[in-house]
Structures are given as structure tokens and as C-alpha cells.
C-alpha positions as CSV (number, residue, x, y, z in Angstrom):
1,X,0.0,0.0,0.0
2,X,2.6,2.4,0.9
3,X,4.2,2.1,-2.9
4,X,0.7,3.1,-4.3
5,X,0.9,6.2,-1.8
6,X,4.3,6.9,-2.9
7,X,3.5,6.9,-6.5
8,X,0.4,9.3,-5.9
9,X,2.8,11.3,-3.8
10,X,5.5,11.5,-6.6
11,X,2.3,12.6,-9.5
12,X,0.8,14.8,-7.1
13,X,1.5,17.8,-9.3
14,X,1.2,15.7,-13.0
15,X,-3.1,14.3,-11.9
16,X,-5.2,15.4,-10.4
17,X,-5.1,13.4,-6.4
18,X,-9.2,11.8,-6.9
19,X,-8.4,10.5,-10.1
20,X,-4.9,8.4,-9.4
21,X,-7.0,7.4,-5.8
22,X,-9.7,6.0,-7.9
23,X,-7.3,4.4,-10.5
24,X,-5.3,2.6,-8.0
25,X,-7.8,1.6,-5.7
26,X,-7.4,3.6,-2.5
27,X,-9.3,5.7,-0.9
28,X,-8.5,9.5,-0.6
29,X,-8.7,10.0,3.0
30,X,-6.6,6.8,3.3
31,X,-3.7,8.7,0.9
32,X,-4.0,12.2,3.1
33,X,-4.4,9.8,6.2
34,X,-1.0,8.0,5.5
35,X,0.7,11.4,3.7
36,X,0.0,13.4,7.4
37,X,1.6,10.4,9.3
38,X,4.5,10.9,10.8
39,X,8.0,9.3,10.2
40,X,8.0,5.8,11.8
41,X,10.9,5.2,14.3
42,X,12.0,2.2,11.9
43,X,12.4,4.7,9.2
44,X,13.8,7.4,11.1
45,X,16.6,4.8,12.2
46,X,17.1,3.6,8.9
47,X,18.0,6.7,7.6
48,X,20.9,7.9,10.7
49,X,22.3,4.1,10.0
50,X,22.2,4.5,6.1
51,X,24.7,8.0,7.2
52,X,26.7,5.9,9.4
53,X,27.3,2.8,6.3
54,X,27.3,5.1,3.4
55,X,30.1,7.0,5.4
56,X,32.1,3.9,6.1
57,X,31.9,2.2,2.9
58,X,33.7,5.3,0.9
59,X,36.1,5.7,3.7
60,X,37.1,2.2,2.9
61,X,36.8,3.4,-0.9
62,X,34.1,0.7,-2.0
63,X,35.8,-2.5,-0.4
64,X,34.2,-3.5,2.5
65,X,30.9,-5.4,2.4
66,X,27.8,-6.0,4.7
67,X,30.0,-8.3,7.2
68,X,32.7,-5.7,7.8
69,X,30.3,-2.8,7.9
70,X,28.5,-4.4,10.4
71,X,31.8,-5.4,12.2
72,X,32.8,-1.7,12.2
73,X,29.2,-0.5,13.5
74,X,29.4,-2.8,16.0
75,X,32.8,-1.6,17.1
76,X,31.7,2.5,16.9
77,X,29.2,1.5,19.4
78,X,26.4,1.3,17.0
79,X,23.8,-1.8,17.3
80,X,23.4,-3.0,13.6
81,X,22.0,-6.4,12.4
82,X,24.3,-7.7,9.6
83,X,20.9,-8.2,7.5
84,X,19.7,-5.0,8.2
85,X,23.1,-3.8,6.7
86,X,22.9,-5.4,4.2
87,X,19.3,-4.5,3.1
88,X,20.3,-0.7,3.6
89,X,23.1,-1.1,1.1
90,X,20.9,-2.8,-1.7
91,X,19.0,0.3,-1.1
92,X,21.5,2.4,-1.2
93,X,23.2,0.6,-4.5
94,X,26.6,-0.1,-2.6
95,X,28.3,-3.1,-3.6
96,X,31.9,-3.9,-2.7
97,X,34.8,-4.5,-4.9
98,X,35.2,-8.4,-5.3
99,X,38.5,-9.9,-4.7
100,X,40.6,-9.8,-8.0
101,X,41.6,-13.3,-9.6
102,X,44.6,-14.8,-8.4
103,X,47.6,-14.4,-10.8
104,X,49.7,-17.4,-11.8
105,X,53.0,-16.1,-11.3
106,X,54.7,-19.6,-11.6
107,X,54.6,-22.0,-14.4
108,X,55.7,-25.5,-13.5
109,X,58.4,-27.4,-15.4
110,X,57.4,-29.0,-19.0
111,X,59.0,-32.8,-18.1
112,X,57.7,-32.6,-14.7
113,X,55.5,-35.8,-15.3
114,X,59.3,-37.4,-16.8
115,X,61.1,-36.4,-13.5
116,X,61.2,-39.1,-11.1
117,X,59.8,-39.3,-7.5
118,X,63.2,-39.9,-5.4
119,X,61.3,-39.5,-2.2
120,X,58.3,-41.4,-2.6
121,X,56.2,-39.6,0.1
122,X,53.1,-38.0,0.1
123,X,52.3,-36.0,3.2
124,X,48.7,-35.3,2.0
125,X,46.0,-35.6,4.7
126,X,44.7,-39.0,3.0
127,X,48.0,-40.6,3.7
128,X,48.3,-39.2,7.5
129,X,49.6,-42.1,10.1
130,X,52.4,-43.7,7.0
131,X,56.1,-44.1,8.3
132,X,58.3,-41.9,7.5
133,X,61.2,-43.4,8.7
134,X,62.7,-44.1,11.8
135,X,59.7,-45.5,13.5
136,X,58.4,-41.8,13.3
137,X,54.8,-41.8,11.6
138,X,53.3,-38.5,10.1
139,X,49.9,-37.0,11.1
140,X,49.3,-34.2,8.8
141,X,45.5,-33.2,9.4
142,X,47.6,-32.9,13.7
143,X,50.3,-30.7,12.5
144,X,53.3,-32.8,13.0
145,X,55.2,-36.3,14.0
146,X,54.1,-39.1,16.4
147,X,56.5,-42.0,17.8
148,X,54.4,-44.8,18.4
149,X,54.4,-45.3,22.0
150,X,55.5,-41.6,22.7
151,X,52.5,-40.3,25.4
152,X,49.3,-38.8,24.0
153,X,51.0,-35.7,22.3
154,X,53.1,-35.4,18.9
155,X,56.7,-35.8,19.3
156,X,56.9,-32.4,16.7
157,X,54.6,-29.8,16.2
158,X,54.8,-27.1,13.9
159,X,56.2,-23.9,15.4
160,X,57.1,-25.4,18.1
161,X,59.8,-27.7,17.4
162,X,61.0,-31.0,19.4
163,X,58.9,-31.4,22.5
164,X,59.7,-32.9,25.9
165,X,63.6,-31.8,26.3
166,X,63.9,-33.5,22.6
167,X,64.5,-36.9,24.0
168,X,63.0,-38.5,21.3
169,X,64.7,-36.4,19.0
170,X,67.5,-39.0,17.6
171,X,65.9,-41.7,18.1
172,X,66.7,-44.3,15.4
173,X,64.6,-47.6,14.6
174,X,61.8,-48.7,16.7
């Protein structure tokens, strides 16, 4: 209803008010009813938010989307629903820049398929718990090296280094 009072609103000037009431339906009194109403709290809070994201969006010139506006809202101190950022936006037409494609910057060798595989070890997440010599056994998908019988934890963890004084560091053969 409130599009066909709009419409009116915007032709008020072009037809006479009776005559686009009676085309679309309405009654009069129900157009000056709802043209006399004031702003709705909804709308009024609307608009000071659509300030607040059209403001951060070009300060961020055009690359942050709904989440981040939200994000940033939520950090200024101002409640916003990351929907109801998001619906503001489409109203507003502000769409972020997308990610651009990744380059390849790196072209792998032409006999690489010819080359063969001296090490004959594939650390992929399918293969995790395979010996990889020593008696040490990988777990990828955990980060690091087990010793079967070592405690509960990995022997080696990335970033870390050698746990437990490195103990188990040269070990040799199980």
C-alpha cells in the first residue's frame, strides 16, 4: 500500500489526487491519512544508519561489504543487524569491490610428469599415520610427527619444534 501512496505522492502535481486514488484503488482519505503520518521510528533509524554505512563504505573506498560494515558499527558503538546492513546497502546501490583473480606467477616445469619421485612420500592428509622413517609416523591433518608409543602428544609440532627436552629427538629404529 505504501508504494501506491508513494507513486500518488510523486504525481501529485502531474493528476489530479481523486483520479490516481480511484485508478489505483485507494481511498483519498486513506492517501492524506497516510501522507499526514508521521515518520515511523523504523524509518527514522534507517535513515541515521544509512549516514553511518554510506560513510564507512567510501572511507574504505568501496571494499568492505555488509559483514565488515557491520563489524565496524558494531565496534563505533552502533547496534546493527548484519541483515539489516545489508538491506540498507541494496538500497542504497553499494556493492563492494570483489577480490581480483589470483595471478599465476609460476609455471611448472614442462618434463615434470618425466622427473622421477626420489622420495616417494606424500604428506597429504589421506595418507596421514604412514612411516616416514625411523619408526616416526606422520599426522598431517595434527600438524606434526608421532613415535608410536610416545604419550598422548606429537613428538613435533609445527612452530614449536621438538617437545619434551627432545629426548626422542635422535631416536633411530623402533
Amino acid at each position: 500500500m505504501t508504494r501506491i501512496y508513494e507513486f500518488i505522492h510523486s504525481e501529485e502535481g502531474n493528476f489530479p489526487i481523486a483520479w490516481m486514488c480511484q485508478w489505483a484503488k485507494v481511498s483519498k482519505s486513506g492517501y492524506y491519512n497516510w501522507r499526514s503520518r508521521p515518520e515511523s521510528a523504523t524509518a527514522i533509524r534507517r535513515r541515521e544508519l544509512a549516514g553511518h554505512i554510506k560513510k564507512i563504505f567510501e572511507e574504505s573506498d568501496g571494499t568492505y561489504g555488509y559483514r565488515r560494515i557491520a563489524a565496524t558499527l558494531d565496534w563505533q558503538g552502533i547496534p546493527a543487524d548484519a541483515d539489516t546492513v545489508r538491506s540498507i546497502m541494496r538500497e542504497l546501490g553499494l556493492k563492494a569491490a570483489r577480490p581480483r583473480p589470483k595471478v599465476r606467477t609460476t609455471v611448472p616445469a614442462q618434463d615434470l610428469d618425466e622427473r622421477p619421485d626420489l622420495v616417494q612420500r606424500d604428506s597429504r592428509r589421506g595418507c596421514s599415520g604412514r612411516e616416514v622413517g625411523w619408526g616416526y609416523y606422520l599426522y598431517s591433518y595434527l600438524g606434526g610427527v608421532r613415535v608410536p608409543g610416545h604419550r598422548a602428544g606429537l613428538l613435533y609440532e609445527k612452530g614449536r619444534g621438538v617437545r619434551d627436552g627432545g629426548s626422542y629427538a635422535h631416536r633411530s629404529g623402533v
